[in-house]
C-alpha positions as CSV (number, residue, x, y, z in Angstrom):
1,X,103.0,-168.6,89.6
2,X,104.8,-167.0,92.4
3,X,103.9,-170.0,95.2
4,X,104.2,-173.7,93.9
5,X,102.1,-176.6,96.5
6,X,103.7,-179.8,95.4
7,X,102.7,-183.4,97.2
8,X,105.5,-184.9,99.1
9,X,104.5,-188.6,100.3
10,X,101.6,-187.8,102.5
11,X,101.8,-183.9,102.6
12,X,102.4,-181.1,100.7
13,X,105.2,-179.1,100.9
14,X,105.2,-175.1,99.7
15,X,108.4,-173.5,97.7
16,X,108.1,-169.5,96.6
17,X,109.1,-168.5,93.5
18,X,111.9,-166.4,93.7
19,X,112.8,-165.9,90.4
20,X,111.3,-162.6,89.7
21,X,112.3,-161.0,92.7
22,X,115.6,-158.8,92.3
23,X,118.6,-160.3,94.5
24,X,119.8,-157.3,96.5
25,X,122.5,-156.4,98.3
26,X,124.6,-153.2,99.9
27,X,127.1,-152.3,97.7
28,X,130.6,-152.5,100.0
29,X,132.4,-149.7,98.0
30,X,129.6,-147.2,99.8
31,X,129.6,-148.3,103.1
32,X,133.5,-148.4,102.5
33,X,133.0,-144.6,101.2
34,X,130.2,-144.3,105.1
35,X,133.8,-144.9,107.0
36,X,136.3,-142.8,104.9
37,X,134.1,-139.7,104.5
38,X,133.5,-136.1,106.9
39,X,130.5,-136.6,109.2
40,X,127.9,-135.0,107.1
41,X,128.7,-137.3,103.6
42,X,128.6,-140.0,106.6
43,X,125.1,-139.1,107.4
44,X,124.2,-139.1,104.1
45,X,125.9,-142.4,103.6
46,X,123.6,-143.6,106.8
47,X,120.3,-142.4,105.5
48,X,120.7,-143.8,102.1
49,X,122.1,-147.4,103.7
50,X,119.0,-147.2,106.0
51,X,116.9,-147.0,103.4
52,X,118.4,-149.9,101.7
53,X,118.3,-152.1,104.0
54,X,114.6,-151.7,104.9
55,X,113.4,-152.4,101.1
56,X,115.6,-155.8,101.7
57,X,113.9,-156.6,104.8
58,X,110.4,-155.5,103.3
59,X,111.1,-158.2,100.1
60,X,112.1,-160.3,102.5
61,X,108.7,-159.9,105.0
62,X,106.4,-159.3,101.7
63,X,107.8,-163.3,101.0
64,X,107.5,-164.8,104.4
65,X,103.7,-163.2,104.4
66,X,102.7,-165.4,101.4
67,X,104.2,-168.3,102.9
68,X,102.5,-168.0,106.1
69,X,98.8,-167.4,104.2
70,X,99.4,-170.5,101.4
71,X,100.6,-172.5,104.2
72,X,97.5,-171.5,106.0
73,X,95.2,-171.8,102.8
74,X,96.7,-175.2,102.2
75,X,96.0,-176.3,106.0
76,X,92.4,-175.1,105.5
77,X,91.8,-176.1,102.0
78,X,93.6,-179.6,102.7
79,X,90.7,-181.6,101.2
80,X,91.3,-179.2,98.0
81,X,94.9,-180.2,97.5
82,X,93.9,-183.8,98.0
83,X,91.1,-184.3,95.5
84,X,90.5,-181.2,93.1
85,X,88.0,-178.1,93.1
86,X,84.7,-179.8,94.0
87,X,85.9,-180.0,97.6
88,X,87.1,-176.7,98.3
89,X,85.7,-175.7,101.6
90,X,84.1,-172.4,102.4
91,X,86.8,-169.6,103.5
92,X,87.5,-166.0,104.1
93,X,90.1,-163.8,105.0
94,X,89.6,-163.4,108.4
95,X,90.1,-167.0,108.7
96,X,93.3,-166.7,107.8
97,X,94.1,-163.3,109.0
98,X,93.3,-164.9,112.9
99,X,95.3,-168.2,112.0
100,X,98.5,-166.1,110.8
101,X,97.9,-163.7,113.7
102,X,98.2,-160.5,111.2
103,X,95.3,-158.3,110.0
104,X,92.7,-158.6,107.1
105,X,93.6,-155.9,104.8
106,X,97.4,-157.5,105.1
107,X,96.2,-161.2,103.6
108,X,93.5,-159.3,101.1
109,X,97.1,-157.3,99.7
110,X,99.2,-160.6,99.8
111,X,96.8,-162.5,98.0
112,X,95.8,-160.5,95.1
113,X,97.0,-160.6,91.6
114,X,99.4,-164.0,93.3
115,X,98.9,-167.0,91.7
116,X,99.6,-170.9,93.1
117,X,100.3,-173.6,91.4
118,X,99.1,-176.7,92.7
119,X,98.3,-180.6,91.8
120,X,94.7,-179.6,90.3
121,X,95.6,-176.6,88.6
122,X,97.3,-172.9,88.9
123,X,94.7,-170.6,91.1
124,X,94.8,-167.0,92.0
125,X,95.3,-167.0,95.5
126,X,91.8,-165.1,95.7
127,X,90.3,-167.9,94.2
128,X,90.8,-170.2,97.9
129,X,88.4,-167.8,99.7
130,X,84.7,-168.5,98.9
131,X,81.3,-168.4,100.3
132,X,79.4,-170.9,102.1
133,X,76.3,-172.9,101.1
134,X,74.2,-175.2,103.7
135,X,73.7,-178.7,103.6
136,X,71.1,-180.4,105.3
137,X,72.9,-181.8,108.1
138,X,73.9,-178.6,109.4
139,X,77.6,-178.5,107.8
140,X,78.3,-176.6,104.6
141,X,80.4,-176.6,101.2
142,X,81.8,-173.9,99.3
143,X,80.3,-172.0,96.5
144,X,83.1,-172.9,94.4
145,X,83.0,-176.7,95.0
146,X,79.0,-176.2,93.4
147,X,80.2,-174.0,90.5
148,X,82.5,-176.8,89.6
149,X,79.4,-179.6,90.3
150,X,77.3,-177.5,87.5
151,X,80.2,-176.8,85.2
152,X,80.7,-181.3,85.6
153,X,77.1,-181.6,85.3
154,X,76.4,-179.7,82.3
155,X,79.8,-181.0,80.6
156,X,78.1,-184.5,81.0
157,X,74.5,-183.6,79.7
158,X,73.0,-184.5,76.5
159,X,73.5,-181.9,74.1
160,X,70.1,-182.6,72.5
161,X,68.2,-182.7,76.4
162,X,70.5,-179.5,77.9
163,X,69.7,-179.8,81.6
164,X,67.4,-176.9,82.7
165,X,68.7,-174.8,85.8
166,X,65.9,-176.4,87.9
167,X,66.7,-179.9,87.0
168,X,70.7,-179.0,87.7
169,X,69.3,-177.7,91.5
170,X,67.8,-180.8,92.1
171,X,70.7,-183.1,91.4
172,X,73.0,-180.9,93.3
173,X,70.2,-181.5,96.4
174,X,70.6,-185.3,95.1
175,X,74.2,-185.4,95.1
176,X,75.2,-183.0,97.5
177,X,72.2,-182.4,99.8
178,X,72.9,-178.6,99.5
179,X,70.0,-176.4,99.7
180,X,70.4,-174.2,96.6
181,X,67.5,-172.5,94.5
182,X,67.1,-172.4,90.6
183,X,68.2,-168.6,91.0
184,X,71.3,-169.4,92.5
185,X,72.2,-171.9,90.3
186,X,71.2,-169.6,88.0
187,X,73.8,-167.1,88.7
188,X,76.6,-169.8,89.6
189,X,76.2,-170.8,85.5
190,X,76.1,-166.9,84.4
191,X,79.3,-166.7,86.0
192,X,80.8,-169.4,84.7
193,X,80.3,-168.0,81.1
194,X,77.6,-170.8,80.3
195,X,74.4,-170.2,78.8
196,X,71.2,-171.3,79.3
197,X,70.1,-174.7,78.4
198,X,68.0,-173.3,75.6
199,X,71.0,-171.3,73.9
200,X,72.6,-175.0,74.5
201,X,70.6,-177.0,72.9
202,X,71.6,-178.7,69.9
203,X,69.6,-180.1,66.8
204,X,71.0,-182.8,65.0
């Protein structure tokens, strides 16, 4: 992972992984030679240390950028950290983008293909930003929190009595009070690699 969330007493403290990243530094027999030399090697020497120094600073940005967005995942996702998958909230980049104060495309670039590891689990940074589904008292829960519900729910079935899409919408609309249709839960299980409950079914 290149993030890891640990839980320190009542909070949860962020450390980046640093050990793929190259430690750099300006070599001091060149900027030795920038001194020595006639003025035009000296401009060369200039251009090249110029250049150096800005992919330093650009490692060094690229890691405080994925600081500030887990820190700012972690903050929003809180309830995440705390209990596991099924109360991941709903969230999307420009959440974040306005709570960091830099620009979408910036966290979308930071965030893929990075992975966090955390108390539930390593995610892909991606993985924090989902859609929202309604509840019926107005608020709403995040479409990731419901894939995990289904993949829970069908774990638990009876192998011999799969549980039928419709049947898995209505216990979510028990459990959850989220307003979700057959279809949707339909597609929620498709992604999840499941199959239907008839390719589930087992005979004994």
């Amino acid at each position: 992972p290149d993030v890891f969330v640990y839980r320190y007493e009542d909070d949860f403290v962020i450390l980046l992984n640093d050990d793929g990243l190259p430690k750099l530094e300006l070599n001091s027999f060149y900027l030795q030679q920038m001194e020595s030399n006639s003025s035009q090697h000296k401009e060369y020497f200039q251009d090249k240390m110029r250049s150096a120094v800005w992919l330093m600073k650009s490692l060094y940005q690229r890691q405080r950028t994925l600081y500030k967005v887990t820190e700012s995942i972690v903050k929003y996702q809180h309830d995440f950290f705390e209990h596991g998958v099924t109360h991941l909230k709903p969230l999307i980049l420009k959440d974040v983008a306005e709570d960091i104060n830099m620009h979408e495309s910036t966290v979308s670039r930071i965030t893929t293909s990075k992975y966090v590891a955390t108390p539930h689990g390593t995610y892909e940074l991606k993985f924090f930003f989902n859609s929202a589904l309604g509840l019926d008292d107005g608020s709403q829960v995040g479409s990731e929190s419901v894939k995990a519900m289904i993949k829970q729910l069908i774990g638990d079935e009876n192998p011999k009595k799969p549980l039928s899409d419709e049947k898995i919408a209505e216990m979510l609309k028990e459990s959850l009070q989220v307003n979700i249709a057959r279809r949707t839960v339909a597609k929620y299980r498709t992604a999840l690699d499941i199959p239907s409950s008839s390719k589930r079914k087992q005979v004994f």
